[in-house]
C-alpha positions, 0 to 999 in steps of 0.5 A, a space after each residue: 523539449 522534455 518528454 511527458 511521463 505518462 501518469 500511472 494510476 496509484 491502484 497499479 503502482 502501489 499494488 502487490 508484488 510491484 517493487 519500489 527501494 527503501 531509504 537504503 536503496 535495497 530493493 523489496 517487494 510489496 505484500 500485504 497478509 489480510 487477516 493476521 495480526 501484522 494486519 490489524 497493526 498496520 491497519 491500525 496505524 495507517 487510519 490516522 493517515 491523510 487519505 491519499 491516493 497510495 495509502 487508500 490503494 495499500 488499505 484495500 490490499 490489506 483488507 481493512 475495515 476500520 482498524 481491523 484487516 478482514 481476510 475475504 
């Protein structure tokens, strides 16, 4: 009989600093720069986005308010 994974909630999976491998397999870390232009383009873009779980997690880290990152 197949073990049971064990759910991890998307607010500690997806959060900064953990680690996850790009379609190359190269493995990088998670960061996100609240407040900066790189900010306010991601934000921008992810607001079109379905709202799941991962990308709601991600939006909160960047500090977005709309299409705006908000530092604070």
């Amino acid at each position: 009989m197949a073990r049971k994974k064990k759910k991890i909630p998307a607010s500690r999976k997806y959060a900064n600093g953990t680690e996850y491998k790009d379609g190359d397999g190269v493995t990088r870390k998670r960061t996100s720069a609240k407040g900066t232009k790189r900010g306010d383009a991601y934000c921008a873009r992810s607001s079109g986005q379905k709202q799941t779980a991962k990308v709601k997690v991600r939006r909160k880290a960047w500090g977005c308010r709309g299409k705006k990152s908000v530092r604070g």
